[in-house]
C-alpha positions in Angstrom: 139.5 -0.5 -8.6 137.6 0.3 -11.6 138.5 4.0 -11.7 142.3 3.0 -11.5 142.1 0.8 -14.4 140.1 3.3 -16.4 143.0 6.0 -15.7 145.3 3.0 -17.0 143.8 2.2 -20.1 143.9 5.7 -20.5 147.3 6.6 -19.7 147.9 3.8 -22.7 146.0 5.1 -24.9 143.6 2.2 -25.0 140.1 3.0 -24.5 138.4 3.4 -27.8 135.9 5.6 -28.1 135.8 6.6 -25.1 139.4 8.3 -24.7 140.4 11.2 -24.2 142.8 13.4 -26.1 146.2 13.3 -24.9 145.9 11.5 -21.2 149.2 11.7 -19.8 147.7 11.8 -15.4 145.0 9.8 -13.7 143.5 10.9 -10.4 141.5 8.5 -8.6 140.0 9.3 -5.5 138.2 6.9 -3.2 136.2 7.8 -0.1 134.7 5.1 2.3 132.6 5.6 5.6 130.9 8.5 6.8 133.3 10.5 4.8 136.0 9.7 7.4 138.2 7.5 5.4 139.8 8.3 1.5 142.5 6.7 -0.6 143.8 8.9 -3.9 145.9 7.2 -6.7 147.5 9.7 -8.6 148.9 7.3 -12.2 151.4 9.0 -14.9 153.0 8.3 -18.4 156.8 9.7 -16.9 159.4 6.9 -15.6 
């Protein structure tokens, strides 16, 4: 969950010092398991 906010703040522009240039995408990728289960979130700036 904390990777997806991170790409949100992001995304907004909102992270300080520790943002990076022109964020318009997040990718976040989650893996559980032995390696046998993922999620990815893919976040954007378009409508």
């Amino acid at each position: 969950m904390a990777q997806v906010v991170e790409a949100f703040s992001q995304i907004r522009k909102e992270c300080g010092g520790r943002q990076v240039k022109d964020a318009r995408t997040g990718l976040c990728l989650s893996m559980s398991g032995f390696g046998n289960s993922a999620a990815v979130t893919v976040l954007g700036d378009e409508p």
